[in-house]
Structures are given as C-alpha cells and as structure tokens.
N, CA, C and O of each residue as an XYZ file, in Angstrom:
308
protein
N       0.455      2.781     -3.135
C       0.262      1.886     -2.008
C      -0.375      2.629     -0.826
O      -1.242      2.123     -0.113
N       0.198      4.061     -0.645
C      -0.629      4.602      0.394
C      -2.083      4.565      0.567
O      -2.703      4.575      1.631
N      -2.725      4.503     -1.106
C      -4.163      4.968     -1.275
C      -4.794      3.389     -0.844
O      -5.861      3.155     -0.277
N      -3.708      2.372     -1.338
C      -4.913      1.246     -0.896
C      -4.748      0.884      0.299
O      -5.447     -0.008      0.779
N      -3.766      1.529      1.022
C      -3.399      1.419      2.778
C      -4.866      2.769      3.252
O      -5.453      2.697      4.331
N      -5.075      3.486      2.557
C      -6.466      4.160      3.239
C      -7.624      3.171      2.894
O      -8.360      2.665      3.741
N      -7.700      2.948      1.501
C      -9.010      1.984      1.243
C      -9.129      0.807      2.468
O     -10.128      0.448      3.090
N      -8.128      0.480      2.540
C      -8.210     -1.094      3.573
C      -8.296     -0.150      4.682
O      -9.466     -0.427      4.947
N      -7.999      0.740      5.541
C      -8.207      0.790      7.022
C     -10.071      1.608      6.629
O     -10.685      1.394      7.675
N     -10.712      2.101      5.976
C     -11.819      2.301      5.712
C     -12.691      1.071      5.861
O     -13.481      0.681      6.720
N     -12.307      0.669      4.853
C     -12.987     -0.567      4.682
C     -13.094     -1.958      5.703
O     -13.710     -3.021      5.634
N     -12.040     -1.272      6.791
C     -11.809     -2.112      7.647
C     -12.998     -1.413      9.002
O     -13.429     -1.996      9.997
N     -13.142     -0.618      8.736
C     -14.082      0.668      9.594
C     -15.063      1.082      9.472
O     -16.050      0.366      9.640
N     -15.181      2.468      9.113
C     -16.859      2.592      8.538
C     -17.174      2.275      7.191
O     -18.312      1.896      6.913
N     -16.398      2.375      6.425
C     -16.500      2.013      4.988
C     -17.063      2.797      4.411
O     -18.002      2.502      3.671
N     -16.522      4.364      4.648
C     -17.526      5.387      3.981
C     -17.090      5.858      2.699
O     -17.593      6.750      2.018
N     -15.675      4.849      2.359
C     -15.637      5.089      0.601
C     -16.236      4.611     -0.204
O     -16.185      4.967     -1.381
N     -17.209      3.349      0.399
C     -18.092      2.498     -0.616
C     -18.485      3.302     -1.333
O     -19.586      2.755     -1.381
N     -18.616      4.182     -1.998
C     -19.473      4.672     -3.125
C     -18.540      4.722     -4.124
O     -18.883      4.577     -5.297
N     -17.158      4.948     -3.736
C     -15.790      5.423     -4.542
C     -15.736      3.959     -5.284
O     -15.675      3.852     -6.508
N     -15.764      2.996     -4.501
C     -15.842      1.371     -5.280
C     -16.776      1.493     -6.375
O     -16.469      0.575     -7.135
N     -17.401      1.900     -6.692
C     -18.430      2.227     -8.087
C     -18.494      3.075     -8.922
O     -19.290      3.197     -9.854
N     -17.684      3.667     -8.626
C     -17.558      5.193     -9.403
C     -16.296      5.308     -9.859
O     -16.104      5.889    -10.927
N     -15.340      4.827     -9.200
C     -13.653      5.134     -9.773
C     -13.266      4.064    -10.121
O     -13.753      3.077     -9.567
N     -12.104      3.869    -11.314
C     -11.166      2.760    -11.666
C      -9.775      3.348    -11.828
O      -9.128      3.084    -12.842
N      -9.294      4.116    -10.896
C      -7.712      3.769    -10.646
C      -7.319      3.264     -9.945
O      -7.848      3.209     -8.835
N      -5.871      2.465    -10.323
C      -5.057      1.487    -10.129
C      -5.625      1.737     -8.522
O      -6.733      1.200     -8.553
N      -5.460      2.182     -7.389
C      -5.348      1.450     -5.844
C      -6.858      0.894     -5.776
O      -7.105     -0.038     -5.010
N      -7.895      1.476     -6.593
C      -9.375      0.650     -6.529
C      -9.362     -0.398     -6.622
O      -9.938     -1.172     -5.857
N      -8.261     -0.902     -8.225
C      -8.295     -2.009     -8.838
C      -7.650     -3.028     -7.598
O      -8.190     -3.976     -7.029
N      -6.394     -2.491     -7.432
C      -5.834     -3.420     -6.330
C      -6.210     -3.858     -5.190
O      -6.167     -5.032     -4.820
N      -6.662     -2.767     -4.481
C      -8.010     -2.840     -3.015
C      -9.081     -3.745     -3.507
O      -8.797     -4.849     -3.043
N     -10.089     -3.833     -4.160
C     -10.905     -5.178     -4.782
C     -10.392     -6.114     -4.993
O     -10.912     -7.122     -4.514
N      -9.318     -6.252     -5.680
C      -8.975     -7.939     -6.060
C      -8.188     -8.574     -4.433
O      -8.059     -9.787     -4.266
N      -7.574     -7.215     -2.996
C      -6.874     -7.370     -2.522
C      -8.059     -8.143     -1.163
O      -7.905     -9.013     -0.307
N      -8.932     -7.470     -1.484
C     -10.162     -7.496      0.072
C     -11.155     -8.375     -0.640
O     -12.098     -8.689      0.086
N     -11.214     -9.019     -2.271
C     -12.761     -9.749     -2.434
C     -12.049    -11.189     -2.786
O     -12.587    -12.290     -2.667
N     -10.518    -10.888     -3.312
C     -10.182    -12.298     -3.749
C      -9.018    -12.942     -3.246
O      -8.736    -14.115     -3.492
N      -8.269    -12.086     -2.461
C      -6.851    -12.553     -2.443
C      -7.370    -13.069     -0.878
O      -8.322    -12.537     -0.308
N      -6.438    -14.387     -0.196
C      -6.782    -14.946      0.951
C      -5.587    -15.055      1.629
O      -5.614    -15.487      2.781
N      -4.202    -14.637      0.952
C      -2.851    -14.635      1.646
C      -1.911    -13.804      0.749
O      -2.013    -13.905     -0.473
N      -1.054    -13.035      1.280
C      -0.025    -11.840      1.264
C       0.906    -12.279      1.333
O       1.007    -12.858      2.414
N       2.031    -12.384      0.558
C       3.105    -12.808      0.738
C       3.975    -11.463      0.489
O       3.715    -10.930     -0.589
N       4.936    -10.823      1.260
C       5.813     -9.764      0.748
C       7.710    -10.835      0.489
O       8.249    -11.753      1.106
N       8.057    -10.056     -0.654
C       9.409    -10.104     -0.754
C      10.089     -8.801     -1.110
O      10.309     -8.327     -2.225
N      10.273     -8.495     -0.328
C      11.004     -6.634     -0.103
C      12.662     -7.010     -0.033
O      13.116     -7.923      0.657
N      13.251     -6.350     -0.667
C      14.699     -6.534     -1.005
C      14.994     -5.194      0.442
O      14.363     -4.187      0.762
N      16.464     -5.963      1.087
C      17.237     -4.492      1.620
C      18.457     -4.194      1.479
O      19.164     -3.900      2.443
N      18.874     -4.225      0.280
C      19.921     -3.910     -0.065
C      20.374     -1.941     -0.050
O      19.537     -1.049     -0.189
N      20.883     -1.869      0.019
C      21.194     -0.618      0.242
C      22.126     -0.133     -1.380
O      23.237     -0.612     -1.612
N      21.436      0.857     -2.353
C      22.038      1.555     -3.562
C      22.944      2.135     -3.052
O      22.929      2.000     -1.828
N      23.585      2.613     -3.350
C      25.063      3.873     -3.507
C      24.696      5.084     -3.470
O      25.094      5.993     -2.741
N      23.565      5.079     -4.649
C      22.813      5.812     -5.667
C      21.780      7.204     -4.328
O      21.828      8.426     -4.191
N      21.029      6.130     -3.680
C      20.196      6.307     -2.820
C      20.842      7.119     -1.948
O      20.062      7.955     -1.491
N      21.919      7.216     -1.538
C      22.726      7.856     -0.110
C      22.843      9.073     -0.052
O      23.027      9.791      0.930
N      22.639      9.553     -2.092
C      23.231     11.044     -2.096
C      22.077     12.328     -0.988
O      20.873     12.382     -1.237
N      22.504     12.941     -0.209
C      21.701     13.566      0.510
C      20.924     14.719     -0.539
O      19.858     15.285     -0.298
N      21.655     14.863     -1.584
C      20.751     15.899     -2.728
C      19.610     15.383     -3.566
O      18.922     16.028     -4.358
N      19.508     13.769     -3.170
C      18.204     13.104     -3.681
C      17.047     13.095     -2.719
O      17.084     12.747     -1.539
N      15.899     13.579     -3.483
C      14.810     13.749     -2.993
C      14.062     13.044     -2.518
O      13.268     13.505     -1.698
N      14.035     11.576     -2.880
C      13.415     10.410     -2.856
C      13.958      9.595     -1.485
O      15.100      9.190     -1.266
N      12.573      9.473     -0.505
C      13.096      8.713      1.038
C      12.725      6.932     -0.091
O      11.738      6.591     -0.742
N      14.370      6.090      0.237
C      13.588      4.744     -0.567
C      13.266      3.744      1.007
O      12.919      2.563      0.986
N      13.457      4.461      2.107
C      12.728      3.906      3.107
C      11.679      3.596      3.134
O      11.282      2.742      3.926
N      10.817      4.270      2.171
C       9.134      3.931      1.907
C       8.884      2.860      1.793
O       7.916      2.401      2.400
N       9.540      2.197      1.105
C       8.936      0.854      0.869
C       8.939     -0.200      2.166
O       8.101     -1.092      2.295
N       9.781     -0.001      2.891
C      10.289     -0.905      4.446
C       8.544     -0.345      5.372
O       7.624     -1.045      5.794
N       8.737      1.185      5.377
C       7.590      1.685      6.182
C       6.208      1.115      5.684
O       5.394      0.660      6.489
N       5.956      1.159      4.227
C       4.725      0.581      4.272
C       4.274     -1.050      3.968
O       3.160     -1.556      3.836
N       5.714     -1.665      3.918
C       5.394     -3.423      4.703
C       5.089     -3.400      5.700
O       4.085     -4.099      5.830
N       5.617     -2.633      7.253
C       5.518     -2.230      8.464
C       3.857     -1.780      8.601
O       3.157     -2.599      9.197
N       3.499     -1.118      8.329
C       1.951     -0.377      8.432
C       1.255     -1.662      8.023
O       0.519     -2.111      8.902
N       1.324     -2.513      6.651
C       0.918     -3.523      6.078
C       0.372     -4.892      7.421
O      -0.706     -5.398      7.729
N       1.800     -5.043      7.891
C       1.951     -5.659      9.067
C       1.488     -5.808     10.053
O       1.357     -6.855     10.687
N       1.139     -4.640     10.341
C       0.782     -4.147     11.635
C      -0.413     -4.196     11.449
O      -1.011     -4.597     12.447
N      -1.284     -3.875     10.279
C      -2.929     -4.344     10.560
C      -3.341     -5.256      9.934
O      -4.216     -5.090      9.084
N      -2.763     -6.543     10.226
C      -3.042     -7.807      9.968
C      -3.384     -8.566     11.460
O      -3.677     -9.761     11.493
C-alpha cells in the first residue's frame, strides 16, 4: 500500500514514474491503474478491534499501519 500511496501522490504531481507504468507489473502498478483509470469511489472498511496477540511488546509488527495509511489515504482526497 505504501508503493501505491507513492504512485498516487506522483501521479498526482509531476508524474515522473510514467515510464514505470509500461515497464513494470507488480501488484501496486496493477492496483494504482485500475485505482486512478477505473475506479470512481473508495470505500474503506478497516476493523479496530484490538488482538491480545498484537500487544506483546516482543512483536515486531506496528498493526497500527493499517489505521495510518487510511489516514494518509484520507487526507489526499
């Protein structure tokens, strides 16, 4: 999600990845095209439930990520 959160503020700007749109097919390309040529409304359903699992401070994984990048999402709409 980060990569198609760069594609869209590019593309929202100078658009100096256009060349990457022709040349690459991984997944955030795929999603950034169908997200900026076809899709006309965004709907998020983000759960906030809080795991157990998640709390241990010896886990590596922030699952805040997902809240932060609806927020960024949000914000450049």
């Amino acid at each position: 999600m980060n990569k198609v959160i760069r594609y869209a503020k590019d593309y929202l700007g100078e658009n100096e990845l256009y060349e990457e749109w022709d040349l690459q097919k991984d997944g955030a390309l795929l999603i950034s095209r169908f997200l900026f040529e076809e899709v006309t409304d965004i709907n998020f359903c983000v759960g906030r439930a809080v795991n157990p699992t998640h709390q241990n401070p010896d886990f590596s994984i922030n699952f805040n990520i997902k809240m932060n990048l609806v927020e960024i999402g949000r914000a450049h709409v």
